[in-house]
C-alpha positions as MATLAB code, in Angstrom:
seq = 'XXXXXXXXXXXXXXXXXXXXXXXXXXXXXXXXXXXXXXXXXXXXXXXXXXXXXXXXXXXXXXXXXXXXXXXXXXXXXXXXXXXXXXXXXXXXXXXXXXXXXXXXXXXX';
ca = [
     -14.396   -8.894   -4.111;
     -13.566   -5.556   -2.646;
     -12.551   -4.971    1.070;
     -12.682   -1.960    2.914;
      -9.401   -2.080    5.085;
      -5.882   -4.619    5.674;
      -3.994   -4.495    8.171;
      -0.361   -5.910    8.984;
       2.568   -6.118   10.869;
       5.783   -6.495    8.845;
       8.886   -7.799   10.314;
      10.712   -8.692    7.432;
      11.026   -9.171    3.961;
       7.114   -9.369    2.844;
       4.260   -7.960    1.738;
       0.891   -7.283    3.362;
      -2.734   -8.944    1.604;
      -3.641   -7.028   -0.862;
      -6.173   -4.070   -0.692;
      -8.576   -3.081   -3.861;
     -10.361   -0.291   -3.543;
     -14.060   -0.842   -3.706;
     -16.362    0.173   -6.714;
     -19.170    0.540   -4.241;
     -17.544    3.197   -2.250;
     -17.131    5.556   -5.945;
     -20.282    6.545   -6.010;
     -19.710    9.668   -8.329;
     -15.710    9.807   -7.908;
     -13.130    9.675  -10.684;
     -11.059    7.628   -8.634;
     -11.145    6.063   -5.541;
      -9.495    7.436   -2.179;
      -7.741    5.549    0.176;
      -5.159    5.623    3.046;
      -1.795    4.491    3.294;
      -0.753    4.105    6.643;
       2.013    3.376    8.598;
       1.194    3.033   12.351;
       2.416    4.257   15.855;
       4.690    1.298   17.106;
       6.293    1.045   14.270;
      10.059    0.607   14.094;
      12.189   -0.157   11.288;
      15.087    0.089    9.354;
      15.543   -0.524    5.229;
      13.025    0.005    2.619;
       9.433   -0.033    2.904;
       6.837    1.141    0.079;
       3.323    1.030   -1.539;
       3.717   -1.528   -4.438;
       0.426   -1.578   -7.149;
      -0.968   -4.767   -9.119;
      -2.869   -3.906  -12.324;
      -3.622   -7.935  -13.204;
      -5.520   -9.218   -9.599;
      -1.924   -9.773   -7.788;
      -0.108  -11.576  -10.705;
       2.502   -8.833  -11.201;
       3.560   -6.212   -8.605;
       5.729   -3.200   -9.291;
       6.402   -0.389   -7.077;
       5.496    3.117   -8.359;
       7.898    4.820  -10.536;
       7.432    8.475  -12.051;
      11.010    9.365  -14.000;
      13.604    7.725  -11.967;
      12.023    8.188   -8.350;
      10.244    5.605   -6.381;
       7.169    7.228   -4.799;
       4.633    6.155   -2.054;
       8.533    5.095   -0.074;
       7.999    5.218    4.063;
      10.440    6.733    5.960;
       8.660    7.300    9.735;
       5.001    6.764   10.904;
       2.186    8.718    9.309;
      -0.424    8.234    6.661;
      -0.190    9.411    2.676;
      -3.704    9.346    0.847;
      -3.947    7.735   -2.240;
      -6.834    7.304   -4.891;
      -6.826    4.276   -8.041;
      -8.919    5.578  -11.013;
      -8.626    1.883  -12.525;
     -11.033   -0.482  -11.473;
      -9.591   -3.456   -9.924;
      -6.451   -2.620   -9.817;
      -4.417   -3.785   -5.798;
      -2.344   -2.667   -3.669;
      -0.115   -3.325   -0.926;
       2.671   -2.335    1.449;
       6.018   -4.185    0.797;
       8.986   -4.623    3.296;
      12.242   -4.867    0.661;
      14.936   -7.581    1.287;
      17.032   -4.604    3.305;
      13.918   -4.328    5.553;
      14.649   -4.888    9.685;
      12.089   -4.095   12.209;
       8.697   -3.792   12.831;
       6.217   -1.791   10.585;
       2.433   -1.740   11.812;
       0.791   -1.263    8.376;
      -2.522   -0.140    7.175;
      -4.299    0.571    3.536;
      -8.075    1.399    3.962;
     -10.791    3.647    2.335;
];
């Protein structure tokens, strides 16, 4: 089952639910867009990043192209996004170095 938005508040090490993109919304899309957002009221020090689940939330792993982390908050904003693999989840993670407050949003 598919959702449309999640919303969270991180203050500390964590993750938000996860979000998955929903099918219905592809219509005749390659992929799927969605939002990444990190709200106003936020506050927060340490890392804080989009991580992606390609087996339903078994395994997450933040994404890598090369050697850089991408999808990595640093202030309040919002960074679109788009899956082109069915199913596949995502979330917003607060890392172990993570102090604060981070109002946090994924939706489509």
């Amino acid at each position: 089952m598919s959702i449309d938005a999640v919303q969270a508040t991180l203050s500390g090490p964590g993750s938000s639910a996860p979000f998955t993109p929903s099918e219905s919304r592809r219509g005749g899309l390659v992929s799927w867009p969605f939002s990444a957002w990190v709200l106003p009221g936020s506050s927060w020090t340490g890392s804080l990043y989009l991580e992606r689940s390609p087996d339903g939330g078994v395994n997450w792993v933040p994404i890598v192209v090369g050697n850089t982390q991408l999808y990595v908050a640093k202030r309040i904003g919002c960074t679109p996004a788009e899956e082109s693999e069915a199913g596949v989840s995502w979330r917003w993670t607060a890392g172990a170095d993570f102090s604060g407050a981070a109002n946090v949003r994924i939706s489509a």
